[in-house]
Biopython code that builds the backbone (N, CA, C, O; Angstrom):
import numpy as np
from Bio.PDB.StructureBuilder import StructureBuilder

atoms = [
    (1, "UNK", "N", (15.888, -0.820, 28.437)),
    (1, "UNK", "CA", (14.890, 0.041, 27.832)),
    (1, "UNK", "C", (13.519, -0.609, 28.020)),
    (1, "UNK", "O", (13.247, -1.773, 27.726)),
    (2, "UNK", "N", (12.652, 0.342, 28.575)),
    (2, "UNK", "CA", (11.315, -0.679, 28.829)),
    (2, "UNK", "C", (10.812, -0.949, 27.500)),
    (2, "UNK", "O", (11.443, -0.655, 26.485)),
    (3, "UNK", "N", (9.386, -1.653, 27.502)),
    (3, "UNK", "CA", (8.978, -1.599, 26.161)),
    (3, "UNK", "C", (7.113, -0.769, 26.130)),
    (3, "UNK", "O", (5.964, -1.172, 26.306)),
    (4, "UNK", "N", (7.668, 0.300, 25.857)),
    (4, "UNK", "CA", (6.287, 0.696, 25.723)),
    (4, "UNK", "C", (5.652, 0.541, 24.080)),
    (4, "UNK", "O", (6.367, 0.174, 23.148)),
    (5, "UNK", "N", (4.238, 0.879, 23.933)),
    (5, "UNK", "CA", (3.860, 0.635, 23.126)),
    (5, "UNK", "C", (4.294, 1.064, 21.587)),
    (5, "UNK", "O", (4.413, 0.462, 20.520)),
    (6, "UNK", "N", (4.493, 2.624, 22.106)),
    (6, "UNK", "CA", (5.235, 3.123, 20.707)),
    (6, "UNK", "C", (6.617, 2.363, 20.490)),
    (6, "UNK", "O", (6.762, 2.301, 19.270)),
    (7, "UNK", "N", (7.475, 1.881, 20.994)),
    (7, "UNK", "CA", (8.706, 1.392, 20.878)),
    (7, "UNK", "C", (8.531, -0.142, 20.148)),
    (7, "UNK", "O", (9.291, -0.595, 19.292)),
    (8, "UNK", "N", (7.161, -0.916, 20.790)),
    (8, "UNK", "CA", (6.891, -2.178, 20.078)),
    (8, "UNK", "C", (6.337, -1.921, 18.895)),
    (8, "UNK", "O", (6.629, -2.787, 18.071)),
    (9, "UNK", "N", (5.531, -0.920, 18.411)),
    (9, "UNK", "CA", (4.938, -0.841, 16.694)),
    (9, "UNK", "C", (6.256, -0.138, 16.333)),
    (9, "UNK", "O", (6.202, -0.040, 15.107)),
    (10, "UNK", "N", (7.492, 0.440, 16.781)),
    (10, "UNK", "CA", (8.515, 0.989, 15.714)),
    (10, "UNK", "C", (9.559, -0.429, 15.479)),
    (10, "UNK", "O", (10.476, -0.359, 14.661)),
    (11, "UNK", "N", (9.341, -1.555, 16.191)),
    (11, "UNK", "CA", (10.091, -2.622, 16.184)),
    (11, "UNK", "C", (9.336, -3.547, 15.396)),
    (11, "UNK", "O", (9.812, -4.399, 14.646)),
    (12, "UNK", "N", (7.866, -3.273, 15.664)),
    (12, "UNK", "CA", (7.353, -4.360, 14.529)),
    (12, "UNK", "C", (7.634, -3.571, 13.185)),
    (12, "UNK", "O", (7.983, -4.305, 12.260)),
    (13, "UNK", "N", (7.561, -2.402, 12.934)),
    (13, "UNK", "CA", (7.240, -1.830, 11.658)),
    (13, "UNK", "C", (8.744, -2.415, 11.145)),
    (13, "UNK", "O", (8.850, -3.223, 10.222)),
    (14, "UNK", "N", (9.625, -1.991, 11.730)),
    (14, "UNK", "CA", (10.836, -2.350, 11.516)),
    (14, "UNK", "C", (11.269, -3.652, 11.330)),
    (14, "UNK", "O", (12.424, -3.991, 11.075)),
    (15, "UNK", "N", (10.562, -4.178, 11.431)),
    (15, "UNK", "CA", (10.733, -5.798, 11.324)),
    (15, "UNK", "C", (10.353, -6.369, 10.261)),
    (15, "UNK", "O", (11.121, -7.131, 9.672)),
    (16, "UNK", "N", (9.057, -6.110, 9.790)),
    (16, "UNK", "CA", (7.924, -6.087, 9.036)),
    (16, "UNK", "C", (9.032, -5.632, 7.400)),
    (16, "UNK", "O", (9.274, -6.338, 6.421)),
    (17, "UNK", "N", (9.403, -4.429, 7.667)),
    (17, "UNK", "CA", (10.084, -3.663, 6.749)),
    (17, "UNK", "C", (11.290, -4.495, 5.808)),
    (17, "UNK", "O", (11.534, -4.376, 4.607)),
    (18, "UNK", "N", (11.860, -5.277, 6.725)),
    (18, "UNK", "CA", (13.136, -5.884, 6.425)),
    (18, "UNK", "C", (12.956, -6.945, 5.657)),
    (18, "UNK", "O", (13.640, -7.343, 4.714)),
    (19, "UNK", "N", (11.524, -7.585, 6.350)),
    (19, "UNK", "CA", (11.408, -8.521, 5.700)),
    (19, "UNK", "C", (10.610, -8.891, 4.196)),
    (19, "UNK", "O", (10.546, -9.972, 3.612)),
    (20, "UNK", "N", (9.993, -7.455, 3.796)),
    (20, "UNK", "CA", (9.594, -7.171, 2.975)),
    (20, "UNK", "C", (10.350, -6.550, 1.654)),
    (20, "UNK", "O", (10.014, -6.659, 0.474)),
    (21, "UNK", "N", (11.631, -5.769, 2.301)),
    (21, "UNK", "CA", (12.215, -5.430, 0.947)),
    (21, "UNK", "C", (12.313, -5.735, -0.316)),
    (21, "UNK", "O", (12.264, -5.296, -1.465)),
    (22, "UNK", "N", (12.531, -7.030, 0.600)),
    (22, "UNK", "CA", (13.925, -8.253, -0.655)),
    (22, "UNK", "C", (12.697, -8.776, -1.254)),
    (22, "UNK", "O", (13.103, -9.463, -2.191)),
    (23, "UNK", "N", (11.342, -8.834, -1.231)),
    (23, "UNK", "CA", (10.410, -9.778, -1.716)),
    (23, "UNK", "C", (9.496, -8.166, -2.740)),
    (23, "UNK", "O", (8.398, -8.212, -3.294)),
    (24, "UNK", "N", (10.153, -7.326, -2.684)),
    (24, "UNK", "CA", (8.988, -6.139, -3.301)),
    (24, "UNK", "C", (10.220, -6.032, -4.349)),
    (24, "UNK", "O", (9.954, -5.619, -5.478)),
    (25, "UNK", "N", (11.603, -6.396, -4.022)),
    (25, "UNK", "CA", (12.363, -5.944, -5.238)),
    (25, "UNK", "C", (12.597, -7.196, -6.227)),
    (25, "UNK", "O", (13.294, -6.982, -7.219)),
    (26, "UNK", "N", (11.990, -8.675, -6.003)),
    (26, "UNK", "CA", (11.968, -9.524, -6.853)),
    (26, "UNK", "C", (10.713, -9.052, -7.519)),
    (26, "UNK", "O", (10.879, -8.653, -8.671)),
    (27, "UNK", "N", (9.482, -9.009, -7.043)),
    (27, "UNK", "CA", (8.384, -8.544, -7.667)),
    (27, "UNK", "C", (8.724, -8.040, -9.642)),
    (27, "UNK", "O", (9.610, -7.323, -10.107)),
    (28, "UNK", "N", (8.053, -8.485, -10.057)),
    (28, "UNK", "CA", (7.950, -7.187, -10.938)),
    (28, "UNK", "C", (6.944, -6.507, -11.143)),
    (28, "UNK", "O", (5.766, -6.752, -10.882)),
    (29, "UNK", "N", (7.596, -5.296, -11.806)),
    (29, "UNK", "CA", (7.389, -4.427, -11.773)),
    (29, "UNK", "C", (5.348, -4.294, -11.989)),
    (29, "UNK", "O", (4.714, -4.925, -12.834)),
    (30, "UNK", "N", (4.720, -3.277, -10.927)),
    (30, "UNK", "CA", (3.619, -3.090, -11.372)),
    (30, "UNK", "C", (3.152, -2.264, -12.184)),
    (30, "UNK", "O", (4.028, -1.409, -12.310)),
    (31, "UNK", "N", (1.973, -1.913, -13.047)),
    (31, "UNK", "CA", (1.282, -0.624, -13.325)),
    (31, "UNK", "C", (0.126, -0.247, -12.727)),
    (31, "UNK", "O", (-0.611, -1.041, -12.143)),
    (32, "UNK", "N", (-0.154, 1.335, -12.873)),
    (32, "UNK", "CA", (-1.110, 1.445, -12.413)),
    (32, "UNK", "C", (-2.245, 2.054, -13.293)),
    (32, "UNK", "O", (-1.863, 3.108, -13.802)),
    (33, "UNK", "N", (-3.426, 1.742, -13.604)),
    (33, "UNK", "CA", (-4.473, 1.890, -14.620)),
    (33, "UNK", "C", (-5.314, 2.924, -13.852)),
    (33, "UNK", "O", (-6.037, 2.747, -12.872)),
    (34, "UNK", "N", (-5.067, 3.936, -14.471)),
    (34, "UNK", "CA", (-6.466, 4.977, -13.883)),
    (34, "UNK", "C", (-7.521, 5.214, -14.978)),
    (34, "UNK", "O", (-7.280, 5.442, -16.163)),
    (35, "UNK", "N", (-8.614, 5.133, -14.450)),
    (35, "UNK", "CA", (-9.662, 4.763, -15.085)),
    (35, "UNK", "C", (-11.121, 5.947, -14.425)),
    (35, "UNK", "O", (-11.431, 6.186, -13.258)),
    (36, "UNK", "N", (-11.659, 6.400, -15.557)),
    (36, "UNK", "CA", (-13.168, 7.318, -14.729)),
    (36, "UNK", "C", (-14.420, 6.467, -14.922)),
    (36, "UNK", "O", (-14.918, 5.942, -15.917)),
    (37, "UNK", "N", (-14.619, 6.493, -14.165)),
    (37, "UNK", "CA", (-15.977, 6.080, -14.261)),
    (37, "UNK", "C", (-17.522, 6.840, -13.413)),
    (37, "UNK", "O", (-17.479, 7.329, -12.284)),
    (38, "UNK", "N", (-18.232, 6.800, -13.902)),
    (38, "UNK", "CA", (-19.736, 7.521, -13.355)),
    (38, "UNK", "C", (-20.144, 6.695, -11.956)),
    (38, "UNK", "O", (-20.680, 5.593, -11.841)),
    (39, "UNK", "N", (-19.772, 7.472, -11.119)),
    (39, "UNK", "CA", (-21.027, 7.286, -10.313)),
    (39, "UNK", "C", (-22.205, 7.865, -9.955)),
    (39, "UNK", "O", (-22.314, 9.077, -9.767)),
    (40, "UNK", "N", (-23.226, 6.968, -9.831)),
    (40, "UNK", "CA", (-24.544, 7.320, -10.077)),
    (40, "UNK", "C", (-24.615, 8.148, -8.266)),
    (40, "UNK", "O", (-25.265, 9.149, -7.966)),
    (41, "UNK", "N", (-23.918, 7.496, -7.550)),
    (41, "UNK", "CA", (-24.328, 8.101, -5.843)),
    (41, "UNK", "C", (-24.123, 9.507, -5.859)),
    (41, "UNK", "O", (-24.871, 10.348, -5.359)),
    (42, "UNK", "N", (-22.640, 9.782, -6.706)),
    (42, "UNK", "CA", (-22.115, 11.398, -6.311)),
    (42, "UNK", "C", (-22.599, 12.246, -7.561)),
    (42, "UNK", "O", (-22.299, 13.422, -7.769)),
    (43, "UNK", "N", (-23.434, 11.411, -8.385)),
    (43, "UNK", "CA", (-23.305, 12.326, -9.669)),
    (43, "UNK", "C", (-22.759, 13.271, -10.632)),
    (43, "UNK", "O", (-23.003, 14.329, -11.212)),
    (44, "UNK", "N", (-21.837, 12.287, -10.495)),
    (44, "UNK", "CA", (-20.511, 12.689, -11.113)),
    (44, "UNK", "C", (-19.313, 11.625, -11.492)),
    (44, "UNK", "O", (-19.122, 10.590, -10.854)),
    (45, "UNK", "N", (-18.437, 12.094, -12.774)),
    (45, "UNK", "CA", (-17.030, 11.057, -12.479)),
    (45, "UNK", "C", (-16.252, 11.130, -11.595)),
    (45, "UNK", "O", (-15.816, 12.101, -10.976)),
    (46, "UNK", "N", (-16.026, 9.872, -11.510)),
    (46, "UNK", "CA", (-14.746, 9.661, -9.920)),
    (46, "UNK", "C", (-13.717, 8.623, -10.981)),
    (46, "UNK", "O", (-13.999, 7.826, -11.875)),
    (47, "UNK", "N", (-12.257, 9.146, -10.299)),
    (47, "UNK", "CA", (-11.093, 7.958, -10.941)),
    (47, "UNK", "C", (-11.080, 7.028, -9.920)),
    (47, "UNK", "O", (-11.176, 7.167, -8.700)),
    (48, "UNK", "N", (-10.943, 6.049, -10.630)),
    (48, "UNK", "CA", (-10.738, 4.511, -9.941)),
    (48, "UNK", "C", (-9.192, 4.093, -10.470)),
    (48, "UNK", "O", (-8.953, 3.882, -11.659)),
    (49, "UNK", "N", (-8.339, 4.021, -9.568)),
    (49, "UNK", "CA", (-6.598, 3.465, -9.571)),
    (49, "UNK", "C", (-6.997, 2.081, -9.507)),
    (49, "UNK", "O", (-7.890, 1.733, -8.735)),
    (50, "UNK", "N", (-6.133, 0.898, -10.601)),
    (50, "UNK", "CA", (-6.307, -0.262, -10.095)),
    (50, "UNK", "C", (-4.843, -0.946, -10.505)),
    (50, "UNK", "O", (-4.491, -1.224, -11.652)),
    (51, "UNK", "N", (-4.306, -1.087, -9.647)),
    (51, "UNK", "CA", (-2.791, -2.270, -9.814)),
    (51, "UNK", "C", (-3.026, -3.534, -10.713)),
    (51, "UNK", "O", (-3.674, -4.547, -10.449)),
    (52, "UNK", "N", (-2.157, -3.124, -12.122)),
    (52, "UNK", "CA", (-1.505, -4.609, -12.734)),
    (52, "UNK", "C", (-0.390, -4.973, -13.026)),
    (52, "UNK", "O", (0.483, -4.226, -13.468)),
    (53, "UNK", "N", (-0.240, -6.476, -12.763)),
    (53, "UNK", "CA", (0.721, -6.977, -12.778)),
    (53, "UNK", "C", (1.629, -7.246, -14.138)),
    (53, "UNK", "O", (2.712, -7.826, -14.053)),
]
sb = StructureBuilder()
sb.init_structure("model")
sb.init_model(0)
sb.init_chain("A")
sb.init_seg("    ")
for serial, (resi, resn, name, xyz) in enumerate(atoms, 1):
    if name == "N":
        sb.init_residue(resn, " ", resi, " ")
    sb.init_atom(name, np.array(xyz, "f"), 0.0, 1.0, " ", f" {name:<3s}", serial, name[0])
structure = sb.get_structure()
């Protein structure tokens, strides 16, 4: 099988993937804090998502 490009990012992703599982399921668990705040640029509220541990 040659190796074209799409075939090497589905082998890295895949690689990448495996080795990540086992380290996202020791993790614990996150939350996520949504929060509004004003911005002055859009004049208006915008939500800001921020991950805690």
């Amino acid at each position: 099988m040659p190796l074209t490009r799409r075939s090497f990012l589905a082998a890295s992703a895949g690689a990448v993937a495996v080795r990540a599982v086992p380290v996202v399921q020791r993790a614990p668990k996150a939350r996520v804090v949504l929060k509004l705040v004003y911005d002055k640029s859009l004049g208006a509220m915008r939500a800001v998502e921020r991950i805690v541990r």
